[in-house]
C-alpha positions in Angstrom: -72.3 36.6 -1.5 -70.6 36.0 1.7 -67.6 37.6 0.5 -69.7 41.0 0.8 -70.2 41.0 4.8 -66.5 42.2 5.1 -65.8 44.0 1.4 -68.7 45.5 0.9 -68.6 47.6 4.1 -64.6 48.5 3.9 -65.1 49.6 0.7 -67.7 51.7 1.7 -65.3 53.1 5.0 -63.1 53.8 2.5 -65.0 55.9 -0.1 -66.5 58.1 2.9 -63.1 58.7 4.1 -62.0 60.4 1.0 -63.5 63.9 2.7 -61.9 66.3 5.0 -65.3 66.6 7.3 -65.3 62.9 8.1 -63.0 61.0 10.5 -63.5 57.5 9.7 -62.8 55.0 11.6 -61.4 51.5 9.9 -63.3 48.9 9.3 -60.9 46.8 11.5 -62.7 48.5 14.3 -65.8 47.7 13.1 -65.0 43.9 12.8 -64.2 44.1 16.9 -68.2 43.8 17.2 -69.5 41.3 14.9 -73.0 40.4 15.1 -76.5 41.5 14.0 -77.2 44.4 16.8 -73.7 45.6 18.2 -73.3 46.7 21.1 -73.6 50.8 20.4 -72.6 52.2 23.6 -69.5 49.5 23.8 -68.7 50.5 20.1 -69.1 54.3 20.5 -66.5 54.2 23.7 -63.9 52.0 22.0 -63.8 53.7 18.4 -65.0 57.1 19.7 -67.8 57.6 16.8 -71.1 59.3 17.4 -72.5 58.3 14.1 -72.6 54.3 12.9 -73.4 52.8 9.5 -75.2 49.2 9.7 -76.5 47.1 7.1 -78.1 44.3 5.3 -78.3 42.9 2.3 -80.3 40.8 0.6 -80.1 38.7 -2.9 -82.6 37.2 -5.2 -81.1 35.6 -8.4 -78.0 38.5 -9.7 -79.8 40.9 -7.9 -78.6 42.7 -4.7 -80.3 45.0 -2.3 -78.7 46.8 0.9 -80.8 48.5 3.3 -78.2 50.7 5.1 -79.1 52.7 8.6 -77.3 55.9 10.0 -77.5 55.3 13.5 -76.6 57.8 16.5 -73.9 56.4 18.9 -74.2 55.1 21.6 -78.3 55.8 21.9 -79.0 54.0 18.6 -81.7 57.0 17.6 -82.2 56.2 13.5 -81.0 59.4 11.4 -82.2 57.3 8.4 -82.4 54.3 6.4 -82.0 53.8 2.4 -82.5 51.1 0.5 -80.1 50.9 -2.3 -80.2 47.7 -5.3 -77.9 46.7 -8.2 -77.0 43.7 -9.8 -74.1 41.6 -8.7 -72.1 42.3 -11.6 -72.4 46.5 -10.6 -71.0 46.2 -6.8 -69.5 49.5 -7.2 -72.6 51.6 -8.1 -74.1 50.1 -4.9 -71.2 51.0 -2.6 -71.1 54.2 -4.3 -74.6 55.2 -3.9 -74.8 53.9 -0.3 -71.9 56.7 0.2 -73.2 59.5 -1.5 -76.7 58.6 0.7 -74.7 58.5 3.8 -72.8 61.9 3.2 -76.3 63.2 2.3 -77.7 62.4 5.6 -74.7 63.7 7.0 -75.6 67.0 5.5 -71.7 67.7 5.2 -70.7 71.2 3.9 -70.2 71.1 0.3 -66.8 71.7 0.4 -66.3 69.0 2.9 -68.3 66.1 1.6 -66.3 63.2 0.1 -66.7 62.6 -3.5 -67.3 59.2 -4.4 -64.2 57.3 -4.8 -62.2 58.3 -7.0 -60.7 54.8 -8.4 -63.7 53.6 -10.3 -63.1 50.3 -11.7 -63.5 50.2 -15.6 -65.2 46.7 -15.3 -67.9 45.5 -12.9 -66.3 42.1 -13.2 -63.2 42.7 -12.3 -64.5 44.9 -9.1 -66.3 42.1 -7.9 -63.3 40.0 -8.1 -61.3 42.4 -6.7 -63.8 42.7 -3.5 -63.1 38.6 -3.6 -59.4 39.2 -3.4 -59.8 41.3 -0.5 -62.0 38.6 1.8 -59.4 35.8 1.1 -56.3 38.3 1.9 -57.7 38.4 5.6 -55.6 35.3 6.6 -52.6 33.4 5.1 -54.2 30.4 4.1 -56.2 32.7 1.8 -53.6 34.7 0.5 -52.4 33.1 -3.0 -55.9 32.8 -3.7 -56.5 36.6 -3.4 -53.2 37.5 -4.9 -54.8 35.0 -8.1 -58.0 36.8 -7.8 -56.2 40.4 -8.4 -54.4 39.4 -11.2 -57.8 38.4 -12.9 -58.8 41.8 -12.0 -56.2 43.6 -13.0 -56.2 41.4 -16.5 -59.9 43.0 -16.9 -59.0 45.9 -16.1 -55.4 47.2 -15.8 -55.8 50.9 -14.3 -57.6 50.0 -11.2 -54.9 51.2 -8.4 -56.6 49.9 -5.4 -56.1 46.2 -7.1 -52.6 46.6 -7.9 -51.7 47.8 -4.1 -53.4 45.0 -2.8 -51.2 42.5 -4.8 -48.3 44.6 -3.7 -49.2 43.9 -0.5 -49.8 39.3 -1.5 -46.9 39.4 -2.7 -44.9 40.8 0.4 -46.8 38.5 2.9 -46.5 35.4 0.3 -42.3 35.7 0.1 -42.3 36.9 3.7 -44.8 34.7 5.8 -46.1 31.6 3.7 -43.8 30.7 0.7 -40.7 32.7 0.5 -39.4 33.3 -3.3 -36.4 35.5 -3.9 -38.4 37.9 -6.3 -41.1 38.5 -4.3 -39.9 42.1 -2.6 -39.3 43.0 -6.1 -42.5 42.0 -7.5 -44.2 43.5 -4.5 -42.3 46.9 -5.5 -43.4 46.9 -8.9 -47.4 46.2 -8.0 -46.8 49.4 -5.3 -45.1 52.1 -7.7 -47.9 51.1 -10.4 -51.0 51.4 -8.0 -48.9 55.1 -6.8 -48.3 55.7 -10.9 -52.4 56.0 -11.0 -53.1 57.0 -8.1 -50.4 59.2 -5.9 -52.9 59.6 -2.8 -54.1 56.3 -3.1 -53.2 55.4 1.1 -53.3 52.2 0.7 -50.8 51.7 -1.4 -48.7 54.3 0.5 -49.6 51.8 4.1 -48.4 48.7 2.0 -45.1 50.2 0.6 -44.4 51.4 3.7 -44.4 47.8 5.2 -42.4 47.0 2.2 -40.1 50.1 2.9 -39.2 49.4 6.6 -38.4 45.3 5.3 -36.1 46.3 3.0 -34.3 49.2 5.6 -36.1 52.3 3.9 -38.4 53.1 6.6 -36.8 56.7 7.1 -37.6 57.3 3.3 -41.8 55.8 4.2 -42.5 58.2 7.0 -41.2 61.3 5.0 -43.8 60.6 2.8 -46.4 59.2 5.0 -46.1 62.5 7.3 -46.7 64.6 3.6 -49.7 62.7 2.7 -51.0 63.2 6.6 -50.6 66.6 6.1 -52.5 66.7 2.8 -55.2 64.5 3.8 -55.1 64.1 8.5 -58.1 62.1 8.4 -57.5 59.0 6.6 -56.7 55.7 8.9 -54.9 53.7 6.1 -52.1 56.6 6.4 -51.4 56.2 10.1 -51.6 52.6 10.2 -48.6 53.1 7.3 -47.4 55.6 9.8 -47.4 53.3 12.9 -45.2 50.7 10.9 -43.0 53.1 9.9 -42.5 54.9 13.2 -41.7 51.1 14.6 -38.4 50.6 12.6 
């Protein structure tokens, strides 16, 4: 289950970040301060939070259990702690209910508190591969791997955006940084404008084809509609990471 320590918790960023009272932060800010007891006050400063999430989890045979803390930043006062368990084959009930306990605790407005995510796979299988795809896309070397492990998922279960923006985004890297292949902007293009068909908010998939767009000299064409999806949503990191690339060409 090693594959969790980074999924697991950027899923979860990324389900509480579909609400309008929540600023987020990425969970690339959160992997500045590995470790077992970060450093609160270092991690407060640098991201600018006042509320963390932490967490454990825990298995015994296919069975998973997370114990997940809302901590104040950067005086590490406990709000509360809930203990959520699901089988391995159901990782997306577990994020989800970890979510909805976290927005709970939050005691969000109603009209403010994010619902859970939206994209809910149609098969726990193919979730868990996905989550799998997305631990070996953190470095090159793992890269055709993850792109492999999508294309599982999306053979289990085709209308799962998130899985087809991610191979989007393998198959740009791939033909651009570890074996090009003259398809490969194409292919990448196609994986995009499927993962926007099912989802048109999905950011993710509006970040990634905005590092497609500004490759192949459309990057005029990505901030238009990063800039209308900011407006729609202003809280949501994947957008101005999308943004940042675009703004660059």
């Amino acid at each position: 289950t090693d594959f969790l320590a980074f999924s697991l918790p950027d899923a979860i960023a990324t389900s509480l970040s579909g609400g309008g009272s929540l600023i987020v932060r990425s969970s690339a800010t959160a992997a500045r301060f590995p470790g077992d007891a970060p450093d609160l006050k270092a991690l407060a400063a640098e991201a600018d939070v006042d509320r963390v999430v932490m967490g454990t989890l825990v298995r015994s045979g296919d069975q998973l259990r997370a114990t997940a803390q809302l901590v104040e930043a950067p005086s590490g006062t406990l709000i509360t702690s809930q203990t959520v368990q699901a089988s391995l084959g159901d990782l997306f009930r577990l994020q989800d209910d970890i979510a909805q306990r976290v927005v709970e605790a939050l005691s969000l407005p109603l009209t403010g508190a994010p619902a859970p995510a939206a994209d809910a796979p149609g098969n726990a299988r193919a979730y868990e591969l996905y989550l799998r795809g997305n631990e070996m896309a953190r470095t090159y070397d793992g890269m055709a791997r993850a792109r492999d492990l999508y294309r599982e998922s999306l053979d289990l279960d085709s209308d799962f955006a998130p899985a087809w923006a991610h191979l989007g985004r393998c198959h740009r890297v791939i033909g651009k940084y570890v074996s090009g292949s003259s398809d490969s902007e194409v292919r990448a293009e196609e994986a995009l404008r499927r993962a926007l068909e099912l989802n048109p908010h999905l950011s993710v998939a509006h970040k990634f084809y905005a590092n497609l767009e500004a490759d192949i000299g459309l990057a005029q064409r990505a901030l238009v509609r990063l800039l209308s999806e900011a407006k729609r949503h202003g809280n949501d990191p994947e957008l101005y990471a999308g943004l940042v690339h675009a703004c660059r060409y």
